[in-house]
C-alpha positions in Angstrom: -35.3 -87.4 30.0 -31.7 -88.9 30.0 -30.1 -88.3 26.3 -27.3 -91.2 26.2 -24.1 -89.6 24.4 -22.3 -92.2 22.2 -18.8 -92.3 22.4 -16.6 -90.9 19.8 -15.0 -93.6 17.7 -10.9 -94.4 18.3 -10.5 -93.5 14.7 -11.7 -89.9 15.2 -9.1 -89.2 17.8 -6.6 -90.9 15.9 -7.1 -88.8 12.9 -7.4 -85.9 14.7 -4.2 -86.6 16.9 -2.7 -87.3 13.5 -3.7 -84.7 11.3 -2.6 -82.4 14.8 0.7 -83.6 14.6 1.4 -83.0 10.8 0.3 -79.3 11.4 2.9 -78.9 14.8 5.5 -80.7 12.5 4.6 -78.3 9.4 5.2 -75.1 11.3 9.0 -76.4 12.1 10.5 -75.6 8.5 9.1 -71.8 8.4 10.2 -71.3 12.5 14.0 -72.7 11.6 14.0 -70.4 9.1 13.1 -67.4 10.9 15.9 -68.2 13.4 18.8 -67.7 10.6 19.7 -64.3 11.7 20.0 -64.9 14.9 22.4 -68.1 16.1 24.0 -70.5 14.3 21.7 -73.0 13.0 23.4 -75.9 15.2 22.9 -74.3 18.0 19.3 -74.1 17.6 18.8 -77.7 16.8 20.5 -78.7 19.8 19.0 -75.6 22.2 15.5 -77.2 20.5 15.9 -80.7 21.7 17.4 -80.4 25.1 14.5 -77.8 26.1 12.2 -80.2 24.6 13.7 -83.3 26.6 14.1 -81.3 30.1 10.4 -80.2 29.7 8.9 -83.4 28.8 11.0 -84.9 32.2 10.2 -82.3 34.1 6.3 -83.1 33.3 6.9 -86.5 33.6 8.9 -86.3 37.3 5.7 -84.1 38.6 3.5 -86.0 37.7 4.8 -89.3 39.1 4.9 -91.5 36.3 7.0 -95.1 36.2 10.8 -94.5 35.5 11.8 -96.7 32.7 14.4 -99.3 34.1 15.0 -101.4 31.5 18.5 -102.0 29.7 16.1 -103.0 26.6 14.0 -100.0 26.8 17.0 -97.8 27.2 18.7 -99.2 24.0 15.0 -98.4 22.3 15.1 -94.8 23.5 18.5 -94.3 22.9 18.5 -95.8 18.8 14.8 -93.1 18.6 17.1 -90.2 19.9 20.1 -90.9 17.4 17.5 -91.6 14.4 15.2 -89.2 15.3 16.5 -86.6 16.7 20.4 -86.5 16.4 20.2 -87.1 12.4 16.0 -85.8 11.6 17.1 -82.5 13.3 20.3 -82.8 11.8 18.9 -83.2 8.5 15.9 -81.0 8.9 17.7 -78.0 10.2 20.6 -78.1 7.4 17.7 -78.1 4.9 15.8 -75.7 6.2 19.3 -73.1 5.8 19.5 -74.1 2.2 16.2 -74.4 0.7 12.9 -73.3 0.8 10.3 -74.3 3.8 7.6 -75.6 1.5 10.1 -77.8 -0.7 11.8 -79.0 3.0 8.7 -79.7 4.4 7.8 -81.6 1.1 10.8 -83.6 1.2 10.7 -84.7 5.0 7.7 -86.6 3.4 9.9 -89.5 1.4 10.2 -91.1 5.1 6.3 -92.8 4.6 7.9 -94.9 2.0 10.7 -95.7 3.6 9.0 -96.7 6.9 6.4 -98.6 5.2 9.2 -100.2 3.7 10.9 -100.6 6.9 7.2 -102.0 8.3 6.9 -104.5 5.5 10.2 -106.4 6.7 10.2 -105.6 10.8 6.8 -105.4 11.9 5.1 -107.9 9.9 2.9 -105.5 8.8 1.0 -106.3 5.2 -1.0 -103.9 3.6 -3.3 -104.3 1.1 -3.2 -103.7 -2.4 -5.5 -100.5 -2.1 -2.9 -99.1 0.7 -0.3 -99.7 -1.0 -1.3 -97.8 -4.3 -2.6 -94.7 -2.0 0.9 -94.6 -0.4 2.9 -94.3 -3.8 0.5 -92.4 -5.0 1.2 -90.3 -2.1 4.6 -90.5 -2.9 4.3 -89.3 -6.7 2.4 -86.3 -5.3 5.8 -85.2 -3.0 7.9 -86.2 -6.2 5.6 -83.9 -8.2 5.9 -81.1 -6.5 9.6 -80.8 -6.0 10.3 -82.4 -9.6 11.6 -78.7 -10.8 13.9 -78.2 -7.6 14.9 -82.5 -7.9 16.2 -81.2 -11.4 17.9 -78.1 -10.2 21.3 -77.2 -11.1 22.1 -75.2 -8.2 24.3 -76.6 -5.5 22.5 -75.6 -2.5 19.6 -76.4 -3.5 20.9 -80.4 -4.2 22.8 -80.1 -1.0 19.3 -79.3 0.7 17.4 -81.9 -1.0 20.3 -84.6 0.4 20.3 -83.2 3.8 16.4 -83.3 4.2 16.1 -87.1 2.6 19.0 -88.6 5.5 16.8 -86.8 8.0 13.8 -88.4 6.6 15.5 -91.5 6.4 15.9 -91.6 10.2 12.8 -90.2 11.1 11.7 -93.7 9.4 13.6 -95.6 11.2 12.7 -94.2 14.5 9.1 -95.2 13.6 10.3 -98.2 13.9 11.6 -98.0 17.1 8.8 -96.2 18.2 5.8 -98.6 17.2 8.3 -101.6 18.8 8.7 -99.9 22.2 5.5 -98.0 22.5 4.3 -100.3 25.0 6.8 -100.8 27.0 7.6 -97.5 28.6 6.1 -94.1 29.8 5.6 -91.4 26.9 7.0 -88.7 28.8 10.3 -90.1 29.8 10.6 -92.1 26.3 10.5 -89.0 24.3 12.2 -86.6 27.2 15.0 -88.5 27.4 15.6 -89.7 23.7 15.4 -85.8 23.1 18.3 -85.2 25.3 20.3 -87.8 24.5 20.2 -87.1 20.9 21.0 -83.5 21.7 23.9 -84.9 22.5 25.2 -84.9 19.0 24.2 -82.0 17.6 26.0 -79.8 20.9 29.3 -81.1 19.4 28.2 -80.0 15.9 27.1 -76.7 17.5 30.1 -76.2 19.8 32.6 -77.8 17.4 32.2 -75.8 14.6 34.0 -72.6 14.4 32.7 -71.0 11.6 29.3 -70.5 12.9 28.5 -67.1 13.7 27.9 -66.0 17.8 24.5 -66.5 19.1 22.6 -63.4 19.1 20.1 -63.6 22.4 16.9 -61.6 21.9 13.1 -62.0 22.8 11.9 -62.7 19.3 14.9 -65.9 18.8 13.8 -67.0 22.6 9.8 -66.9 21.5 10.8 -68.9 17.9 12.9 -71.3 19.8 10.2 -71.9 22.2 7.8 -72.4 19.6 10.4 -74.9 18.0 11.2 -76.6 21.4 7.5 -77.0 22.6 4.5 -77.0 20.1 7.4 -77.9 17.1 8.8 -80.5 19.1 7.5 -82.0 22.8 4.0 -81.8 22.2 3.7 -83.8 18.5 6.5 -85.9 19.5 4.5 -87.0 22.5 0.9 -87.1 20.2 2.8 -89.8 17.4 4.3 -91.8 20.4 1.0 -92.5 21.8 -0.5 -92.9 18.4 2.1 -95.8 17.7 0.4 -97.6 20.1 -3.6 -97.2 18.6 -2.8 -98.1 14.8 -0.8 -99.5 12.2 2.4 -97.3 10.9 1.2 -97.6 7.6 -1.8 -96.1 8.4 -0.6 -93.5 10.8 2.4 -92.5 8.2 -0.1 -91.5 5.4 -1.0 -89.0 7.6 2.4 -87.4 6.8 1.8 -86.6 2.9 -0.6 -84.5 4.6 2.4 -82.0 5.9 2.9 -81.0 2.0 -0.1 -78.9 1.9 0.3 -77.3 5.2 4.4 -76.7 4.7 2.8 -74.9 1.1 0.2 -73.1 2.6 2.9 -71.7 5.6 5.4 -71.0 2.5 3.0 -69.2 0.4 1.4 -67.7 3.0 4.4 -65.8 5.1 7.4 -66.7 2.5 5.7 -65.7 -1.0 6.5 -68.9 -2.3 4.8 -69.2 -5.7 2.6 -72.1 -6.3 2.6 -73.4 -9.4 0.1 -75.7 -11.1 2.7 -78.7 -10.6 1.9 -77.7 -6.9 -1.4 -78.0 -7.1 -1.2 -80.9 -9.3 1.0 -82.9 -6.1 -1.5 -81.8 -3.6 -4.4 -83.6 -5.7 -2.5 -86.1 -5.5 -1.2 -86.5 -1.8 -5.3 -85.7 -0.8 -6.4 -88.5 -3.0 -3.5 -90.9 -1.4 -5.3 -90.7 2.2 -8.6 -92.2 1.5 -7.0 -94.6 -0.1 -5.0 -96.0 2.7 -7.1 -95.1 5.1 -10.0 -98.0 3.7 -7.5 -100.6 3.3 -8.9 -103.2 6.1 -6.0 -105.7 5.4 -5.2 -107.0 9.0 -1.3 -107.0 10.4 -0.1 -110.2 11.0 
């Protein structure tokens, strides 16, 4: 007797590609961390994103797929790599030398409002009024949780909390920029080459700046920087691209206030970061924020 197998729904795979990528993304914050001790933290962004870039090029050349040719599409991929990865990494990796994985990771989070934002007035897209509650209320959660470092007195730890917002701010605007040119170019070369050319950037921040300490080569800074390049960068940079193309940003970037509970559970975990009931209190929150979205059937016009 035949058994017919139903398909799996597209909204399965989309929220397991998304919850996927939060988790790659989440492990970033504790990995740039870990590489303090052993090169300047420049250097790592920018060692990061060019082995991401050549990788995902490499893959793509093998593999035969359609060279983009495009002046437009080139202009697209260009704007991703300067939002996304000249000033995110140049954000992300500032923060992550200053504060705390868990509050950077946190933080990064800000960039659903801004891109739904962003959405609102670009893409045409119009949410509901259900979506639009579970996405600030998405948003309280991150501001509940770093409400005692957003009221710190410590220099550092404001310097952090400004680097980590500009990054988020681009990483918003690349979302853009990704949902407009998702269709219009392979997923390999878009996110190969935008890697590399915003790598660009940060090597004359690495190269440029003389009061970083030398780079100190051994296996466990090639094995974090790996892990940083490939998991932590290629592979949920392509999963987002191609998930840009299945479903709404505002739908997809709830996803994000999921990062928050990993980036917690990662800093409590292997930094003994405390978690306070505040924490716990945000987490609630950012949890209850995804169902909300999630049911909001308003259509994009």
């Amino acid at each position: 007797m035949d058994i017919a197998i139903r398909p799996m729904p597209a909204k399965v795979f989309i929220t397991g590609g998304a919850v996927f990528t939060m988790v790659l993304w989440a492990i970033c914050f504790p990995l740039i961390s870990l590489s303090l001790p052993y090169a300047p933290i420049m250097l790592t962004a920018f060692l990061r994103a060019a082995i991401a870039g050549f990788f995902l090029i490499v893959i793509a050349w093998m593999l035969g797929r359609p060279f983009p040719k495009s002046t437009k599409v080139y202009l697209y991929i260009l704007g991703i790599g300067l939002t996304a990865t000249s000033i995110g990494f140049w954000g992300m990796f500032y923060a992550g030398s200053l504060i705390t994985p868990g509050l950077a990771t946190v933080l990064t989070n800000t960039q659903p409002l801004i891109a739904g934002l962003l959405g609102w007035h670009i893409l045409n897209e119009r949410i509901g009024k259900r979506a639009l509650l579970g996405t600030l209320l998405g948003f309280s959660g991150i501001v509940v949780i770093s409400a005692e470092s957003l009221f710190a007195t410590d220099v550092q730890s404001l310097s952090g909390i400004a680097y980590v917002v500009i990054a988020a701010a681009g990483l918003a605007i690349s979302n853009i920029l990704l949902k407009k040119s998702a269709n219009r170019v392979d997923v390999l070369y878009a996110m190969g080459f935008q890697l590399l050319l915003g790598a660009i950037p940060l090597s004359l921040l690495a190269f440029f700046n003389t009061s970083l300490p030398p780079l100190s080569w051994n296996w466990d800074y090639v094995w974090i920087l790996l892990a940083l390049a490939l998991p932590g960068t290629a592979l949920p940079f392509i999963l987002w691209f191609w998930l840009m193309d299945t479903a709404p940003l505002y739908k997809l970037n709830v996803y994000s206030f999921l990062t928050p509970i990993f980036g917690l559970y990662l800093g409590y975990t292997y930094f003994s970061e405390s978690l306070s009931p505040i924490h716990w209190l945000g987490v609630f929150l950012v949890i209850a924020a995804i169902p909300l979205v999630n049911s909001s059937t308003r259509a994009v016009v």
